[in-house]
DRENDREN-410972 format. One record per atom (N, C-alpha, C): residue number from 1; residue in three letters; x, y, z. Coordinates in nm, 2 decimals. Layout:
N
num	residu	xx	yy	zz
NUM	ALA	X	Y	Z
...
# end
This chain:
223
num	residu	xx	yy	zz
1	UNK	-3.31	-15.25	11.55
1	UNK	-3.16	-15.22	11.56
1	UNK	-3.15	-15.07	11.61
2	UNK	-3.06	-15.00	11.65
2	UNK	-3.06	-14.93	11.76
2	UNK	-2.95	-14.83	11.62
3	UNK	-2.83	-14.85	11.60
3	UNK	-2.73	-14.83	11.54
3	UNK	-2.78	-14.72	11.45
4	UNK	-2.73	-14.61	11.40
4	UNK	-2.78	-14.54	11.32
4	UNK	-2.75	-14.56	11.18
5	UNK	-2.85	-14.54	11.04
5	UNK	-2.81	-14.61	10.98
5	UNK	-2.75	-14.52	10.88
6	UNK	-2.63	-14.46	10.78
6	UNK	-2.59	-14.35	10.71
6	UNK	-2.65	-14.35	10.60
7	UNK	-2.66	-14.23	10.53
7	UNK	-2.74	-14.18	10.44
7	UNK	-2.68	-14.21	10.31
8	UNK	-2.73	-14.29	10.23
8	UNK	-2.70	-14.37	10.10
8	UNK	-2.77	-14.31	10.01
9	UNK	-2.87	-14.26	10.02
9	UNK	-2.96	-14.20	9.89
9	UNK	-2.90	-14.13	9.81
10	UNK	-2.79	-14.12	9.76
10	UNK	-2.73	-14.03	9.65
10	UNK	-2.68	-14.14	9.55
11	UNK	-2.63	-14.24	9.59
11	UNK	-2.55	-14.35	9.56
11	UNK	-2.64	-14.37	9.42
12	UNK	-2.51	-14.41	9.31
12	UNK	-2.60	-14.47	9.20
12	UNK	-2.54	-14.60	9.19
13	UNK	-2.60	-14.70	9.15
13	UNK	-2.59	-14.83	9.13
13	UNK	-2.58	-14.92	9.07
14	UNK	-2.50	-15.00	9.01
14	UNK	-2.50	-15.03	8.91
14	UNK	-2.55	-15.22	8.92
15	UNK	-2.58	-15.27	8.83
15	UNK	-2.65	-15.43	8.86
15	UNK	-2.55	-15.53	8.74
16	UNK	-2.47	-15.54	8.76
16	UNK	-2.40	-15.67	8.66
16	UNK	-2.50	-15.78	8.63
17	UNK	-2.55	-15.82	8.55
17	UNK	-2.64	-15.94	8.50
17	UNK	-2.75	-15.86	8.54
18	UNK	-2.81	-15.75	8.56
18	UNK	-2.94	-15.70	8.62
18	UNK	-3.04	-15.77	8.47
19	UNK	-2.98	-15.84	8.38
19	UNK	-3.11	-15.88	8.32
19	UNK	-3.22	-15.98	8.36
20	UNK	-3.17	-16.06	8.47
20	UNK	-3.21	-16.16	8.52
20	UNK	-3.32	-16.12	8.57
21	UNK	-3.37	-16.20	8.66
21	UNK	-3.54	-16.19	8.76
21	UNK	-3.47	-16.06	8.86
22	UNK	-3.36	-16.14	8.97
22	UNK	-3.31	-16.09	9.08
22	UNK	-3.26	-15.98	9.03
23	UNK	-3.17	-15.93	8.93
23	UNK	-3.15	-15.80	8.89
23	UNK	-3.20	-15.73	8.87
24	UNK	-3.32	-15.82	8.80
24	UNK	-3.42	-15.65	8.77
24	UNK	-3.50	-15.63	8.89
25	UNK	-3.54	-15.66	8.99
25	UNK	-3.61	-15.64	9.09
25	UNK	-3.52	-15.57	9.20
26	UNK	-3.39	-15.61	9.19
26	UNK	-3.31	-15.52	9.28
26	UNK	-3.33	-15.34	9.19
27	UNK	-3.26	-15.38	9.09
27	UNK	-3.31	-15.24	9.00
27	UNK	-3.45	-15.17	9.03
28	UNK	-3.54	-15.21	9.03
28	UNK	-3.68	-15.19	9.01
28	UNK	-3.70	-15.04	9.18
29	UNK	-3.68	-15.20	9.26
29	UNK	-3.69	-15.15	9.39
29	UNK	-3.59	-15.00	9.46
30	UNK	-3.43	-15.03	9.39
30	UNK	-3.35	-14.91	9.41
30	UNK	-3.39	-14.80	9.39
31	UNK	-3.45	-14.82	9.20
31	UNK	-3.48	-14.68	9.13
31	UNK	-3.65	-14.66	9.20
32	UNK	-3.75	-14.71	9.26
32	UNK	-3.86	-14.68	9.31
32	UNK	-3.75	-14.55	9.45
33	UNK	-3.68	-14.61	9.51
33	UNK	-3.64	-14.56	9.63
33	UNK	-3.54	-14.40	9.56
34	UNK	-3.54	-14.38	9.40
34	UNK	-3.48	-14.26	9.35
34	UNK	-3.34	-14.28	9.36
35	UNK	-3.26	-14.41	9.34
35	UNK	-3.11	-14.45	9.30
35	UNK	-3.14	-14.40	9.22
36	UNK	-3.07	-14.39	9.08
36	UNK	-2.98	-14.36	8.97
36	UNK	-2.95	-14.55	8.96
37	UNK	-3.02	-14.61	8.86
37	UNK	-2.97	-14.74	8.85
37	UNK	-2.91	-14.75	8.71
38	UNK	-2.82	-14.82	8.69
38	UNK	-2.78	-14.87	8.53
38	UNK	-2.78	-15.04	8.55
39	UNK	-2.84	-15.12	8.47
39	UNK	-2.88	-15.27	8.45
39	UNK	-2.75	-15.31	8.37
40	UNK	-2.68	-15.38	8.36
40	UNK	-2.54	-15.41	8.28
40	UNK	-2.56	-15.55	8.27
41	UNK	-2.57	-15.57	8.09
41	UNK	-2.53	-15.72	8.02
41	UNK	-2.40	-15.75	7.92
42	UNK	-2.42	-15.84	7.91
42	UNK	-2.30	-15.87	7.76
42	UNK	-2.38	-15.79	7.67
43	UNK	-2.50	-15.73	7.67
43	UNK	-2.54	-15.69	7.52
43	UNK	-2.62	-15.57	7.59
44	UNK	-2.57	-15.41	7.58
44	UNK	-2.61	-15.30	7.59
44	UNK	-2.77	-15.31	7.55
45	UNK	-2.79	-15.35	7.44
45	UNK	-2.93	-15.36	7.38
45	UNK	-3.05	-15.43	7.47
46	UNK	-3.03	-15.50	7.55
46	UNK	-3.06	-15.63	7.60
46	UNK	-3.06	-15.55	7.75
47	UNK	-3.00	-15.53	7.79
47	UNK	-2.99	-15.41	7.90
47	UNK	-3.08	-15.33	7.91
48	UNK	-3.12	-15.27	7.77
48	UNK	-3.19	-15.16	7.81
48	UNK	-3.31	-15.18	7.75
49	UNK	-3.40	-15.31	7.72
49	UNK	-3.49	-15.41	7.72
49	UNK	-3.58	-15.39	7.86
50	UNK	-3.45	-15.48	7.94
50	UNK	-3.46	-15.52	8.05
50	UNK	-3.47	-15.38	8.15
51	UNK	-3.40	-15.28	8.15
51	UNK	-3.41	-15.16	8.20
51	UNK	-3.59	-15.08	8.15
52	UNK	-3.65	-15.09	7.99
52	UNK	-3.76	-15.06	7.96
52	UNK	-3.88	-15.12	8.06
53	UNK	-3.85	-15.26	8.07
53	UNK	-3.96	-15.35	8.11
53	UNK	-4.01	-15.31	8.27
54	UNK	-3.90	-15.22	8.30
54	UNK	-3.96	-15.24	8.45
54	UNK	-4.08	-15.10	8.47
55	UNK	-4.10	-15.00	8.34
55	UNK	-4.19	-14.94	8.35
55	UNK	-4.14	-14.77	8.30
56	UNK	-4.24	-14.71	8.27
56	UNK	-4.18	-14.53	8.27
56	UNK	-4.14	-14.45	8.36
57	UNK	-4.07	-14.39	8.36
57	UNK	-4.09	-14.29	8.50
57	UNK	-3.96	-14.33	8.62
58	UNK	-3.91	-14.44	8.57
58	UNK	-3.78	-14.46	8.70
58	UNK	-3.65	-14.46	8.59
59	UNK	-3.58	-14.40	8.73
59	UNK	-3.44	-14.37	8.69
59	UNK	-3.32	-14.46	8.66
60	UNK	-3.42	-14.59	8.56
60	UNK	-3.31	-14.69	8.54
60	UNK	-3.27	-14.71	8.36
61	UNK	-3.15	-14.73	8.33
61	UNK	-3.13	-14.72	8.15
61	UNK	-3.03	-14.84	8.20
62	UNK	-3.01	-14.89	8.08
62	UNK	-2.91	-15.01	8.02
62	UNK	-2.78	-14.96	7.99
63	UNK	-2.69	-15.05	7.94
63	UNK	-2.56	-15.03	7.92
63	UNK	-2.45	-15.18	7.92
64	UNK	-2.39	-15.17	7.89
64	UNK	-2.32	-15.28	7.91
64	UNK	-2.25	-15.32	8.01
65	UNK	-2.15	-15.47	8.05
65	UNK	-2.15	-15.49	8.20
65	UNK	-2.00	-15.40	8.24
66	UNK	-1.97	-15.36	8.14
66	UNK	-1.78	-15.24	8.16
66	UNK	-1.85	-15.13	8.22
67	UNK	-1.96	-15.05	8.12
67	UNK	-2.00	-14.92	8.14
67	UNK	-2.10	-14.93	8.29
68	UNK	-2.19	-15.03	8.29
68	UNK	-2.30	-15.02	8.45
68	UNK	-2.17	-15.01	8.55
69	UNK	-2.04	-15.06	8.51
69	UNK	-1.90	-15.12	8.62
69	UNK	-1.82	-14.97	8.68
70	UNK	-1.84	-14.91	8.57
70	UNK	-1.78	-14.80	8.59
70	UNK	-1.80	-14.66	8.57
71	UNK	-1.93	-14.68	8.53
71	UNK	-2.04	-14.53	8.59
71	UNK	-2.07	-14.54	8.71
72	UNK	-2.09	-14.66	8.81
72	UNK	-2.19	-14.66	8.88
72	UNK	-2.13	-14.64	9.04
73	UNK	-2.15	-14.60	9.14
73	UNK	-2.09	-14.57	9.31
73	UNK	-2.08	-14.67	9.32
74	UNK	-2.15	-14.75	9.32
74	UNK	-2.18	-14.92	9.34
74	UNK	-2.24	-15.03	9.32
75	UNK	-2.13	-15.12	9.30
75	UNK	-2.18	-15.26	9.19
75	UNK	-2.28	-15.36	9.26
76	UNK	-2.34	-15.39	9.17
76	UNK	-2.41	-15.57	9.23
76	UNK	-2.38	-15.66	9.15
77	UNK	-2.34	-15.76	9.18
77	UNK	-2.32	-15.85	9.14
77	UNK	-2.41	-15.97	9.12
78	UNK	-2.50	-15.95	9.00
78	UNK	-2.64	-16.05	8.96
78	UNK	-2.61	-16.19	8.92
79	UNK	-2.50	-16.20	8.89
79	UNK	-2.49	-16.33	8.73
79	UNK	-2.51	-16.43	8.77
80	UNK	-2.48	-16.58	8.69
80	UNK	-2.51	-16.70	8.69
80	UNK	-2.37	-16.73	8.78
81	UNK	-2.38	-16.80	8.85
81	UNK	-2.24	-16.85	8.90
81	UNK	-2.12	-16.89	8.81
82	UNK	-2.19	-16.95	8.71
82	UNK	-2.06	-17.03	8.58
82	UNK	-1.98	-16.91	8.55
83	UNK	-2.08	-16.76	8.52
83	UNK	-2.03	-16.66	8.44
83	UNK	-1.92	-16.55	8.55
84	UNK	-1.94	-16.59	8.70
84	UNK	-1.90	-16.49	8.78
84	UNK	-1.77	-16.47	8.78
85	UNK	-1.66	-16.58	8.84
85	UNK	-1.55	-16.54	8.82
85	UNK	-1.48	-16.51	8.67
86	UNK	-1.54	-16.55	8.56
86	UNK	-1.47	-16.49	8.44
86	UNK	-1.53	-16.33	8.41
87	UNK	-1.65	-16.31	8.45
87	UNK	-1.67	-16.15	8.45
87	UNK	-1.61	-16.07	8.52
88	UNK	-1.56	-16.13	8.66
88	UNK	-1.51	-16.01	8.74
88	UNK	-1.35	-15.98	8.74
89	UNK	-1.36	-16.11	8.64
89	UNK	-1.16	-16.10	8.61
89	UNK	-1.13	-16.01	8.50
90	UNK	-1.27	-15.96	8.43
90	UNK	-1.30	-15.88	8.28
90	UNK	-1.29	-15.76	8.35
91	UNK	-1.35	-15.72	8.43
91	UNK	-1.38	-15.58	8.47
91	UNK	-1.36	-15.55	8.60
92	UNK	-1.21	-15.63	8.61
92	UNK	-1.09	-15.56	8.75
92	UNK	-1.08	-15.42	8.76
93	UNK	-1.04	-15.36	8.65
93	UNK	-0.99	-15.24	8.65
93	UNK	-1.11	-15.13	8.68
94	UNK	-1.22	-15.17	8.64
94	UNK	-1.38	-15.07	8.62
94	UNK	-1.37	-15.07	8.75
95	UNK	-1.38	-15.22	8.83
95	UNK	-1.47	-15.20	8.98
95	UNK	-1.35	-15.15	9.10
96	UNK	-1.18	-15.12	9.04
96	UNK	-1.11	-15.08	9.18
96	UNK	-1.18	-14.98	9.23
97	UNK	-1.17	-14.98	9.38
97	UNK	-1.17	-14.89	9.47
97	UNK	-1.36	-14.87	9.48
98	UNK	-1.43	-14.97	9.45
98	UNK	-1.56	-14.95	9.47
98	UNK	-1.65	-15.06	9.52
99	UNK	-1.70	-15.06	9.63
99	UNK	-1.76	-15.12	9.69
99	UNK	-1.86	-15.23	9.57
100	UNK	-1.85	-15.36	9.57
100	UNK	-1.86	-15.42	9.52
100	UNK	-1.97	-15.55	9.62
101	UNK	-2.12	-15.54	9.59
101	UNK	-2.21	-15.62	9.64
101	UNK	-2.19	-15.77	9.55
102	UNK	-2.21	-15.89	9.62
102	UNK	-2.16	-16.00	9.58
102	UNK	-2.31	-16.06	9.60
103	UNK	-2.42	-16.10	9.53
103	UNK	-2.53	-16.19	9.57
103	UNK	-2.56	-16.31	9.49
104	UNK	-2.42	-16.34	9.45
104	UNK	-2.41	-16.46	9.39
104	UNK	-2.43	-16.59	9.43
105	UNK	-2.51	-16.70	9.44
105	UNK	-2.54	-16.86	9.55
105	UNK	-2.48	-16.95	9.43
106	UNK	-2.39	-16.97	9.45
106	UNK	-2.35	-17.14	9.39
106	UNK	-2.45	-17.23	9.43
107	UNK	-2.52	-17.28	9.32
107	UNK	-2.59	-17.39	9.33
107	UNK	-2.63	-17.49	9.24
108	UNK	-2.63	-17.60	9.27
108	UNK	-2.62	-17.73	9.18
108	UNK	-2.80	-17.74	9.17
109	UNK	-2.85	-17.86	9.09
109	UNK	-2.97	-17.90	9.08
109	UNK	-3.00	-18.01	9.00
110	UNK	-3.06	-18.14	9.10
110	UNK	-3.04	-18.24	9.03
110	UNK	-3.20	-18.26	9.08
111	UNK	-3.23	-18.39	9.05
111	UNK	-3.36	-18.44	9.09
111	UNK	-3.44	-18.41	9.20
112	UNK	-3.38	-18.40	9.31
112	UNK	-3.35	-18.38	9.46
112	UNK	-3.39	-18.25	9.49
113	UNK	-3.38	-18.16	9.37
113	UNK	-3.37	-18.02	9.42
113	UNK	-3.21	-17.92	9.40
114	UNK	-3.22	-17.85	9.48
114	UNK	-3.11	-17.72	9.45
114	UNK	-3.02	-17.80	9.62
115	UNK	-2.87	-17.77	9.56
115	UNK	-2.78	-17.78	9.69
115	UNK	-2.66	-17.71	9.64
116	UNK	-2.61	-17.67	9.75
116	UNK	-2.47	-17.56	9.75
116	UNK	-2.38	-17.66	9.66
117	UNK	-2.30	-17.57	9.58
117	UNK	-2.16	-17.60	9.52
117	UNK	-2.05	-17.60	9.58
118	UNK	-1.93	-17.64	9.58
118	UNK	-1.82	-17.60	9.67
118	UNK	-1.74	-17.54	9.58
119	UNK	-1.70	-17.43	9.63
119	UNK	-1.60	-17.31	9.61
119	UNK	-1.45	-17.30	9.65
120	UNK	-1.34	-17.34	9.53
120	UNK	-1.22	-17.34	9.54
120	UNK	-1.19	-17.21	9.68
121	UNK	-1.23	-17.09	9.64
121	UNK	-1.21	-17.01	9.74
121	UNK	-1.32	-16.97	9.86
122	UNK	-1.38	-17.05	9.88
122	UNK	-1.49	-17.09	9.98
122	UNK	-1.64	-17.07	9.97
123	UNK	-1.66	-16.98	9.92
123	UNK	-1.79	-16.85	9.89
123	UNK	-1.78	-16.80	9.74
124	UNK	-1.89	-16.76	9.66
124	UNK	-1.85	-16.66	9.53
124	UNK	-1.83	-16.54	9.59
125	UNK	-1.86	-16.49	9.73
125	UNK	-1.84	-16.38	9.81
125	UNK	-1.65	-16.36	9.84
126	UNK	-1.60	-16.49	9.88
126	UNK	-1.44	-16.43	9.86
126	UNK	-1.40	-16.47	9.75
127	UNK	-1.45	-16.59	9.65
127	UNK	-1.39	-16.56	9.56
127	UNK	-1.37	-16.43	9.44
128	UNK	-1.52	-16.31	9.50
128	UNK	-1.48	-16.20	9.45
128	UNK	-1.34	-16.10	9.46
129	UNK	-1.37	-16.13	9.57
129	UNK	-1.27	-16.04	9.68
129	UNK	-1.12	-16.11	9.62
130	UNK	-1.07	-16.24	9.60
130	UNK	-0.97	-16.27	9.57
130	UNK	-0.94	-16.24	9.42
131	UNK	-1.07	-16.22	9.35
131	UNK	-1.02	-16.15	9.18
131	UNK	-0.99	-16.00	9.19
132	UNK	-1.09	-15.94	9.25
132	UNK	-1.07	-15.81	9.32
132	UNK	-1.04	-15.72	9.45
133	UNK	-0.87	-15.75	9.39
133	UNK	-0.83	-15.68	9.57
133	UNK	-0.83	-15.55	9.55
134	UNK	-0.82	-15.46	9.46
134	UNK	-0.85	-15.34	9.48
134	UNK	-1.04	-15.26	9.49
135	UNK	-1.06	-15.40	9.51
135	UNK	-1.26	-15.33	9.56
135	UNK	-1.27	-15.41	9.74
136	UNK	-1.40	-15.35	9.73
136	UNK	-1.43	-15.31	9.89
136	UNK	-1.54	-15.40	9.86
137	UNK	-1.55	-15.56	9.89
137	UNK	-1.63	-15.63	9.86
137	UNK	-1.74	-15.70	10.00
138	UNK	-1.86	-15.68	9.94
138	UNK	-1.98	-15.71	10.03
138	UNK	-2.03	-15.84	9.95
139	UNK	-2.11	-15.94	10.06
139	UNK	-2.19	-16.01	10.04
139	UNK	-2.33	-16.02	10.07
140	UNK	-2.42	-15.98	10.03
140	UNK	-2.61	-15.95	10.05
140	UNK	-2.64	-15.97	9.93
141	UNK	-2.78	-15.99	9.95
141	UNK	-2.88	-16.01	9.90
141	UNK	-2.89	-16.14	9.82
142	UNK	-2.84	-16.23	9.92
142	UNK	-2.90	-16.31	9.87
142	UNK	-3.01	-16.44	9.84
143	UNK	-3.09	-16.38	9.95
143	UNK	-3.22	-16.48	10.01
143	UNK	-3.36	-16.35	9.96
144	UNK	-3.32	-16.28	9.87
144	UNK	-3.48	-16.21	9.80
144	UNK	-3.52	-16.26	9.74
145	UNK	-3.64	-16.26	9.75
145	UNK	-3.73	-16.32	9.65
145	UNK	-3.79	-16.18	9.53
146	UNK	-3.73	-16.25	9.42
146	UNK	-3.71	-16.18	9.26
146	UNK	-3.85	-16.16	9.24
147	UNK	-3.93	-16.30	9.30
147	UNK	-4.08	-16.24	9.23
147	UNK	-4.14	-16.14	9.35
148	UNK	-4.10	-16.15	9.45
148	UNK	-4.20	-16.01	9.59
148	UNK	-4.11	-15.88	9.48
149	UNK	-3.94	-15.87	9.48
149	UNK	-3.93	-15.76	9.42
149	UNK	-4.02	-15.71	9.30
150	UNK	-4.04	-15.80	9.21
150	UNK	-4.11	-15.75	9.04
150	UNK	-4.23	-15.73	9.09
151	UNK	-4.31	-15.76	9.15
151	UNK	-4.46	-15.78	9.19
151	UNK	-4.48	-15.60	9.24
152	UNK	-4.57	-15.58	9.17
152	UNK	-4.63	-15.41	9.17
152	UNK	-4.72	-15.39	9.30
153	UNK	-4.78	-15.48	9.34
153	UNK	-4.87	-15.54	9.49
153	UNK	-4.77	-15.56	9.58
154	UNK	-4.66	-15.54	9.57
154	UNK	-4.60	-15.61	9.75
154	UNK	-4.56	-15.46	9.72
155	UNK	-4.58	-15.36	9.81
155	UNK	-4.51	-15.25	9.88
155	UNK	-4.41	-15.24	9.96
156	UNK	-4.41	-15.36	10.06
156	UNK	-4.34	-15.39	10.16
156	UNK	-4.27	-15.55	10.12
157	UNK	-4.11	-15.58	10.14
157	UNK	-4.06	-15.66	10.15
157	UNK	-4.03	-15.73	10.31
158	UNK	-4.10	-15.82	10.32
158	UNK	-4.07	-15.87	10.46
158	UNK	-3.94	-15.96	10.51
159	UNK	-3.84	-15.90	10.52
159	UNK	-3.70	-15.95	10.48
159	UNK	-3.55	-15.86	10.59
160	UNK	-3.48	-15.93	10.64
160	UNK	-3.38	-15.89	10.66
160	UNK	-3.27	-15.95	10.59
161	UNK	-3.18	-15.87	10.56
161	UNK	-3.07	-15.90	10.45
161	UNK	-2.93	-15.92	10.52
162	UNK	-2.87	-16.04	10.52
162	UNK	-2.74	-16.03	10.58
162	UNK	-2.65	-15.98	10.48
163	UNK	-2.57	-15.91	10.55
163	UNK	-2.45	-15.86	10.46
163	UNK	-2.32	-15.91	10.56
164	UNK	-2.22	-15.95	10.48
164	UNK	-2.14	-16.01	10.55
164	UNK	-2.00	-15.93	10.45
165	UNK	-1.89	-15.89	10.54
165	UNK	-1.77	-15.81	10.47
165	UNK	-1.67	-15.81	10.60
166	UNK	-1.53	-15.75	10.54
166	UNK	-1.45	-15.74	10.63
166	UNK	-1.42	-15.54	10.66
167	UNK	-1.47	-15.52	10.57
167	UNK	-1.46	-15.37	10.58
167	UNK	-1.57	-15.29	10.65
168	UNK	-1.56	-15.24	10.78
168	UNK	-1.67	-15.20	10.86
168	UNK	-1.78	-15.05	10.77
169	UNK	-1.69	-15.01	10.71
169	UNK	-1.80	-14.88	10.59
169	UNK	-1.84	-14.90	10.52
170	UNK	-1.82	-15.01	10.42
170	UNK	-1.85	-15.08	10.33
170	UNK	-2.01	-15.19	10.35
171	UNK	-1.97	-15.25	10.44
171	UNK	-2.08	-15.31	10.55
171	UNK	-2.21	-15.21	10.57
172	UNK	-2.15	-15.10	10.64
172	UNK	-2.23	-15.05	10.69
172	UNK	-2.33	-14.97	10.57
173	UNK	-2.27	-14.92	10.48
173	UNK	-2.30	-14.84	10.35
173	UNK	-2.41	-14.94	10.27
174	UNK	-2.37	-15.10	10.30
174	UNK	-2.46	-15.22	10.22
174	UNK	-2.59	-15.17	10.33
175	UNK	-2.58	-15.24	10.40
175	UNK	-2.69	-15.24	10.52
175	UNK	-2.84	-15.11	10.49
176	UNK	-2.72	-14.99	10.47
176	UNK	-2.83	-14.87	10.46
176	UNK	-2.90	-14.90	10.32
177	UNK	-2.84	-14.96	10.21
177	UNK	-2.85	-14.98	10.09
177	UNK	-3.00	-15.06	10.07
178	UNK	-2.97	-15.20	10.19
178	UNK	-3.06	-15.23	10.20
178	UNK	-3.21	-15.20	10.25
179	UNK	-3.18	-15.10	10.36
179	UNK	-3.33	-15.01	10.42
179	UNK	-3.37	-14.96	10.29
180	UNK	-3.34	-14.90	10.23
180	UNK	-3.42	-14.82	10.15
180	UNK	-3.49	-14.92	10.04
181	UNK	-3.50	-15.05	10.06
181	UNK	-3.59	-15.15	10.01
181	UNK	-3.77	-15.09	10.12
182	UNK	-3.87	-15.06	10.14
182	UNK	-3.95	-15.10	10.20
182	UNK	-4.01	-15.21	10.28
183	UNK	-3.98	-15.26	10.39
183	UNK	-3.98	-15.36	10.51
183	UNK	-3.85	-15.43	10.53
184	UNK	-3.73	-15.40	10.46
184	UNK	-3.59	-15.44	10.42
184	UNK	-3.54	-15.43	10.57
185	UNK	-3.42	-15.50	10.63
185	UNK	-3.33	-15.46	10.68
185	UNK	-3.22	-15.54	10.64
186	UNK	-3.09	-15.45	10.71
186	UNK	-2.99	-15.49	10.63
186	UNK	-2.87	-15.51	10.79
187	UNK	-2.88	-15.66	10.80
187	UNK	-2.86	-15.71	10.94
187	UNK	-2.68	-15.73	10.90
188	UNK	-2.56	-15.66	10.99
188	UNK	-2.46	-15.75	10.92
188	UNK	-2.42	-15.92	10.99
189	UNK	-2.39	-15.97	10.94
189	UNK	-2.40	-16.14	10.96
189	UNK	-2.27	-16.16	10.95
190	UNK	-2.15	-16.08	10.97
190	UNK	-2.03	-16.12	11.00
190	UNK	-1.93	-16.09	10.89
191	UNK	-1.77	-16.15	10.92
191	UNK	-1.71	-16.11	10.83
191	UNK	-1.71	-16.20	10.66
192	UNK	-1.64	-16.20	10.60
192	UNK	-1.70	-16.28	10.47
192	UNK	-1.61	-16.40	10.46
193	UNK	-1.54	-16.43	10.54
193	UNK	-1.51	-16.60	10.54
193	UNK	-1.65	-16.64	10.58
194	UNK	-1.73	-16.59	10.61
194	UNK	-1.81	-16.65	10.67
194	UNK	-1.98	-16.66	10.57
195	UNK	-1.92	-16.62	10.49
195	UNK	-2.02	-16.64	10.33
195	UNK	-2.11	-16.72	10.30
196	UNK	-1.97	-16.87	10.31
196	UNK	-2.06	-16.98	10.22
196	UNK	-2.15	-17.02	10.30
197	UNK	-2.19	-17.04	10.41
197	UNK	-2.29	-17.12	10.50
197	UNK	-2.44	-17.01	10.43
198	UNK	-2.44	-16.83	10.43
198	UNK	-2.53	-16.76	10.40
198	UNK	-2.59	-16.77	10.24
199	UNK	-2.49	-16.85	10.15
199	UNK	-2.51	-16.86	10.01
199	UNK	-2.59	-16.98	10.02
200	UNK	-2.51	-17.06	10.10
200	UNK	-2.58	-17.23	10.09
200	UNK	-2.70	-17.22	10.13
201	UNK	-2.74	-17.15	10.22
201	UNK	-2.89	-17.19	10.29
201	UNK	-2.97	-17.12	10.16
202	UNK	-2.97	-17.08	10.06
202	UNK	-3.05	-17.07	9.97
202	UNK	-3.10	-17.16	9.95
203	UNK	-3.02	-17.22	9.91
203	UNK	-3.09	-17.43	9.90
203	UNK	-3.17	-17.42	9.96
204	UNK	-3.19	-17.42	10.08
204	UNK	-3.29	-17.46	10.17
204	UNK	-3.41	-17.37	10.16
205	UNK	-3.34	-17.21	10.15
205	UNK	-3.51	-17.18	10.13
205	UNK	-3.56	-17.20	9.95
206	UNK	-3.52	-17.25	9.89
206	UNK	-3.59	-17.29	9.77
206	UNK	-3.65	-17.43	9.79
207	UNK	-3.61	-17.53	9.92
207	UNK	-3.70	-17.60	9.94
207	UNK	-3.82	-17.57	10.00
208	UNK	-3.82	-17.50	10.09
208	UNK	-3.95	-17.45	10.17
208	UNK	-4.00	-17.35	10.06
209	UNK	-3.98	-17.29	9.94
209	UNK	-4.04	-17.26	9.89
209	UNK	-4.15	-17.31	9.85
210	UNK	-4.07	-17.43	9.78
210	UNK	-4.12	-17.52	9.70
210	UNK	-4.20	-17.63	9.77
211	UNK	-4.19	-17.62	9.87
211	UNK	-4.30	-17.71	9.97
211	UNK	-4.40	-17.67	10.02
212	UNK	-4.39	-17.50	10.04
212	UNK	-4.50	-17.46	10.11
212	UNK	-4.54	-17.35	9.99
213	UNK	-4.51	-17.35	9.89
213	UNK	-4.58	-17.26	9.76
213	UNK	-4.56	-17.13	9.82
214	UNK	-4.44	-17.07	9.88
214	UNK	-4.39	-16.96	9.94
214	UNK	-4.28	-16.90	9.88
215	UNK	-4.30	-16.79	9.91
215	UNK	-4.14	-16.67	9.85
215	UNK	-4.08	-16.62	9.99
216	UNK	-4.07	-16.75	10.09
216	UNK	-4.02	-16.70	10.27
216	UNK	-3.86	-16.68	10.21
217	UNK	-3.81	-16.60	10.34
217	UNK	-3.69	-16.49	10.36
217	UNK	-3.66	-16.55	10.52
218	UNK	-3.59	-16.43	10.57
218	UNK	-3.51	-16.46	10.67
218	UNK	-3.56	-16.34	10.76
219	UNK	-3.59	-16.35	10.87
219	UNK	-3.57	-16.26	10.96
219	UNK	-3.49	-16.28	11.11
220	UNK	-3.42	-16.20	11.12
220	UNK	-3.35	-16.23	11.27
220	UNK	-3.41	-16.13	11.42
221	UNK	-3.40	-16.26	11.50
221	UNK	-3.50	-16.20	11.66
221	UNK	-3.38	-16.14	11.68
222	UNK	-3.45	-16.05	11.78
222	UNK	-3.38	-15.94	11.92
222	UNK	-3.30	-15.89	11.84
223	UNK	-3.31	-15.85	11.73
223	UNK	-3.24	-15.76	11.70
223	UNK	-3.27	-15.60	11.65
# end
């Protein structure tokens, strides 16, 4: 990509549900790149477990999901889908006016495998956006694979990240967010009606995971 990309490295970050796989390895990888990360659970304690585990020496501590909401330049949004819209309806007031990452996948799982849920408001990406109209809401990250992040061997992530929003700085501020992963790029993939198709195809790469014993991602040509 040609586009230049703005300088994010000051930014501290905060991870809602960062206790999970995907949380902690978004964590892991930010604070490797020298974020300022705070991990945020229902249980401060549990937080900063989860914040210990990822090793000595990085700039990540626990806290609960109010305080990672409202210490932090910018949120991510980790959780379980059940828990998402009742958390973000808790901590409206923490996230106004702050760019707010969405990498939540609605997904069901029956015998068959994992398949997309359908969303009263189309996406958990606008259904953020419709709990929170005073935040500046992004959709990324959500085709990483949690075990390449935790893994102390992969240096390099082989991955482009679509980030999809309707606010062009916001966008653009994700994107950079994402370079500073190691092999990362942070591709935008449009505005955020246009969400649910980028959440759904999770499904699918959890099949080809699971078929080809792989942690495959997404790259996009000519770009």
């Amino acid at each position: 990509m040609s586009d230049e990309l703005r300088d994010v490295s000051g930014l501290s970050i905060g991870i809602l549900g960062g206790t999970g796989d995907q949380g902690k390895g978004l964590a892991r990888r930010f604070a490797l790149a020298g974020h300022p990360v705070v991990i945020g659970s229902r249980s401060a304690s549990r937080a900063q477990e989860a914040a210990d585990s990822l090793g000595p020496g990085l700039p990540v501590r626990g806290a609960d999901n109010a305080a990672a909401a409202s210490e932090a330049d910018l949120v991510i949004v980790a959780v379980p889908y059940d828990g998402h819209k009742p958390l973000l309806e808790a901590l409206r007031s923490e996230l106004t006016g702050k760019i707010v990452v969405d990498c939540v996948n609605p997904l069901g799982f029956d015998k068959q495998g994992a398949f997309a849920l359908k969303v009263e408001e189309g996406s958990a990406a606008q259904q953020a956006a419709a709990v929170l109209p005073g935040s500046r809401v992004v959709g990324a990250f959500h085709h990483v694979s949690a075990v390449l992040l935790l893994d102390p061997d992969v240096a390099e992530v082989d991955l482009d990240v679509l980030v999809l929003g309707d606010d062009r700085e916001a966008t653009d501020t994700v994107r950079a967010l994402a370079a500073r992963i190691p092999g990362v790029r942070g591709v935008y993939g449009g505005r955020l009606r246009n969400a649910h198709q980028v959440e759904a195809f999770t499904a699918n790469l959890i099949s080809i995971n699971r078929r080809y014993k792989a942690h495959a991602g997404l790259r996009v040509t000519d770009v």
